[in-house]
C-alpha positions in Angstrom: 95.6 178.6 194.6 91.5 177.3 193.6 91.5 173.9 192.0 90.1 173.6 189.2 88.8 170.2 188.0 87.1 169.0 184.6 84.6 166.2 184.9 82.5 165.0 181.5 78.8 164.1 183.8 77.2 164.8 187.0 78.6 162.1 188.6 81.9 163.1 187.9 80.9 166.3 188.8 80.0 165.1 192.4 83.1 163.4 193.2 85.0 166.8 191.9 82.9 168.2 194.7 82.8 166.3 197.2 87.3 166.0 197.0 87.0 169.9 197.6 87.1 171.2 193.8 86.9 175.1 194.1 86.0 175.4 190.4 83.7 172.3 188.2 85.1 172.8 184.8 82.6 170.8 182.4 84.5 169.0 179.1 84.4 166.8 176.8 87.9 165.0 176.5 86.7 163.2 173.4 86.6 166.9 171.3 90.1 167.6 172.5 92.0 169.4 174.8 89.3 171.6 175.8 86.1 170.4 174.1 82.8 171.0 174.3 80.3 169.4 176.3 76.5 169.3 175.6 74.2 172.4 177.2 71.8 170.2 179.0 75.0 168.5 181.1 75.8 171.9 182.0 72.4 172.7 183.1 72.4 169.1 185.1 75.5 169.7 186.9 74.5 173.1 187.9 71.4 171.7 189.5 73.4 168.9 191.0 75.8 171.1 192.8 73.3 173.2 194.1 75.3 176.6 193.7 77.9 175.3 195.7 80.8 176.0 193.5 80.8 177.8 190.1 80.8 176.3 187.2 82.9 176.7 184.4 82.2 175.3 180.4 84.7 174.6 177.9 84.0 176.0 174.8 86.6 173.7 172.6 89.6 174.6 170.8 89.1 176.8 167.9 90.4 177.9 165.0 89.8 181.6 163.9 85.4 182.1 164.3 84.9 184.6 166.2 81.3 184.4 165.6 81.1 180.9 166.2 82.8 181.5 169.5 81.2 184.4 170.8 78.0 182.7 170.2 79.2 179.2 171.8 80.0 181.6 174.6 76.6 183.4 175.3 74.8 179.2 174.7 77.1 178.1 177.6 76.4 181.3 179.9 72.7 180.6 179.2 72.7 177.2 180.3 74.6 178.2 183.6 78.3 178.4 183.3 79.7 180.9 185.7 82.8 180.6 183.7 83.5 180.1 180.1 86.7 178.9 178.3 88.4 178.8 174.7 90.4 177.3 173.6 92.9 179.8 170.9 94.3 176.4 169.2 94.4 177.1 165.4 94.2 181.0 166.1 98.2 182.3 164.5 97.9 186.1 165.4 97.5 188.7 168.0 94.8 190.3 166.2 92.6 186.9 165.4 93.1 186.6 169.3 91.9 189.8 170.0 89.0 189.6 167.7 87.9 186.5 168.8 87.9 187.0 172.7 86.6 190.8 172.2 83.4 189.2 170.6 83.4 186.9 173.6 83.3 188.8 176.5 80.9 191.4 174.4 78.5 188.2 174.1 78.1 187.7 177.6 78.2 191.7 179.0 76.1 192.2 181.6 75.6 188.2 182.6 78.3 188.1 185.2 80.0 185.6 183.4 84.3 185.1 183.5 85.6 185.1 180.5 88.9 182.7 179.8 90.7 182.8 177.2 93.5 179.8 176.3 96.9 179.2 174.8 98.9 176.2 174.8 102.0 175.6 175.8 102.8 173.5 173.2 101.8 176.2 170.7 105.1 175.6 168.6 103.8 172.1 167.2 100.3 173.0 167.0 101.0 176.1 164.9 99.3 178.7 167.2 100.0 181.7 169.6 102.4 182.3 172.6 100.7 182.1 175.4 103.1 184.4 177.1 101.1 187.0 174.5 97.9 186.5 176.3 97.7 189.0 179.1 98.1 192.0 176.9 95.1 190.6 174.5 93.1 189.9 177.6 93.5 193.1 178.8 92.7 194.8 176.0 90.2 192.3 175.3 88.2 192.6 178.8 88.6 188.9 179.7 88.9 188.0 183.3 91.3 185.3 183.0 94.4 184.0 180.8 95.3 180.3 180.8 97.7 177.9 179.8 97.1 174.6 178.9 98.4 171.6 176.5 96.9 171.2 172.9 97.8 167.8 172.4 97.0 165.0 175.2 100.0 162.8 175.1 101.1 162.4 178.2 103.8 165.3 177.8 103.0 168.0 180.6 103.2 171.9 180.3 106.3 171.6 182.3 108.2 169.8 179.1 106.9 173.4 176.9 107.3 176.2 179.2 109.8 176.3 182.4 109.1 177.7 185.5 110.5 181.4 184.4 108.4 181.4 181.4 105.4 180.6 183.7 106.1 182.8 186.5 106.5 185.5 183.9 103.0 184.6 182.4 101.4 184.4 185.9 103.2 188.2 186.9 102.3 190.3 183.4 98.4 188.7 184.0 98.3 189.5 187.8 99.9 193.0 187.2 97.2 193.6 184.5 94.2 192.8 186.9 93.9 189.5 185.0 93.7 185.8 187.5 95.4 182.7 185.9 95.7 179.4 185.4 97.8 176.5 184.2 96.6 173.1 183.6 98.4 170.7 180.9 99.2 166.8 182.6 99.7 168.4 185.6 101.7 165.5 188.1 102.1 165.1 192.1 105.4 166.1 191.1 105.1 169.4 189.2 102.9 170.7 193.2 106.2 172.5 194.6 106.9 174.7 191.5 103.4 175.3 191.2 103.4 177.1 194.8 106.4 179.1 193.6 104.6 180.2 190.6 101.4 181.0 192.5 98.2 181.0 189.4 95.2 182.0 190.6 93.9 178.5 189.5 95.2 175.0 189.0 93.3 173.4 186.4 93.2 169.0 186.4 91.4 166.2 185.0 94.1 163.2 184.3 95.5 163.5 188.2 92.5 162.8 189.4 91.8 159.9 187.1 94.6 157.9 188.4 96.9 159.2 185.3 94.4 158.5 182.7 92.2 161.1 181.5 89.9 158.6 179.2 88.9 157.2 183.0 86.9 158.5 185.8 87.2 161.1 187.8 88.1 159.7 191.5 87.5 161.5 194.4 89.7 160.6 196.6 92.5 161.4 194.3 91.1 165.0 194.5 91.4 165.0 198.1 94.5 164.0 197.8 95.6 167.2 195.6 93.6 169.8 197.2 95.1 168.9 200.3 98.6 169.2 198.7 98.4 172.4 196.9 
């Protein structure tokens, strides 16, 4: 399993780094559970990391635009993601889904760019899609990689929405379709073990490696301390 973690600057970005992040996810807490940060911080934090990892940039969490997203997509590819990430928060259907991330990964053909597409575990009290629908729309779709993440921040973890069947069965249909994964969503110390028996392809953090708090700052030797655990 890669860990993933989201810092808001390049100095967040360097302790992310530095703890032995595999992927630097750029956000902006303050838009949400995936929001968008500005291009230039991209652009800063890929300089500042010197190719050293790849870079992924959230995109936000998004109601049904396709347009809108697909070119949100193509501005964070052009300022140097390696990865980009939506959010499907206020998106109720299969086929918005599918028209939304088809016009994603369309925007960035041909840029070697990994497409991610979102759902939240939580999706009952937000109003939005199963997650567990994602790997079919991603294959069909052409994304690289389905997540699963929490749409509301308070405090309550993916674990409380989706057991660990309903996640290993999310993890298998992706994996079987050529798809990688990852879950993120207040992610604990505690919640490591299941996370091994689930096996995503990526474990995506920010509030861990805060100290519990994802309003604070990213420390790093809090990532050192869960890269060396998972």
């Amino acid at each position: 399993m890669k860990l993933l973690v989201s810092p808001i600057n390049t100095e967040e970005a360097m302790s992310a780094l530095n703890g032995g992040a595999d992927v630097i996810d750029i956000k902006n807490p303050k838009e949400g559970s995936l929001g968008a940060n500005f291009p230039w911080v991209i652009r800063d934090v890929k300089e500042a990391i010197e190719g050293k990892r790849p870079i992924s940039a959230a995109l936000g969490d998004f109601n049904f635009k396709p347009g809108t997203a697909a070119l949100a997509a193509y501005g964070a590819a052009s300022a140097g993601a390696d990865y980009v990430k939506i959010g499907l928060y206020d998106v109720k259907t299969e086929d918005q889904a599918l028209e939304m991330m088809t016009g994603i990964a369309e925007s960035v053909k041909g840029m070697d760019i990994k497409v991610v597409a979102c759902g939240y575990s939580d999706y009952e009290r937000i109003d939005s899609i199963d997650p567990k629908l994602l790997p079919a729309i991603g294959e069909k779709a052409g994304v690289d990689l389905v997540m699963v993440d929490t749409g509301v921040k308070d405090g309550r973890s993916t674990f409380e929405f989706m057991n660990e069947e309903d996640l290993v069965e999310f993890v298998n249909d992706a994996h079987a379709r050529g798809l990688e994964t990852a879950i993120a969503g207040t992610i604990k110390f505690d919640d490591i073990p299941a996370l091994k028996r689930i096996q995503p392809t990526i474990i995506g953090v920010r509030g861990i490696v805060c100290g519990g708090d994802r309003s604070t700052t990213i420390k790093q030797e809090l990532v050192e301390k869960l890269k060396s655990e998972i």
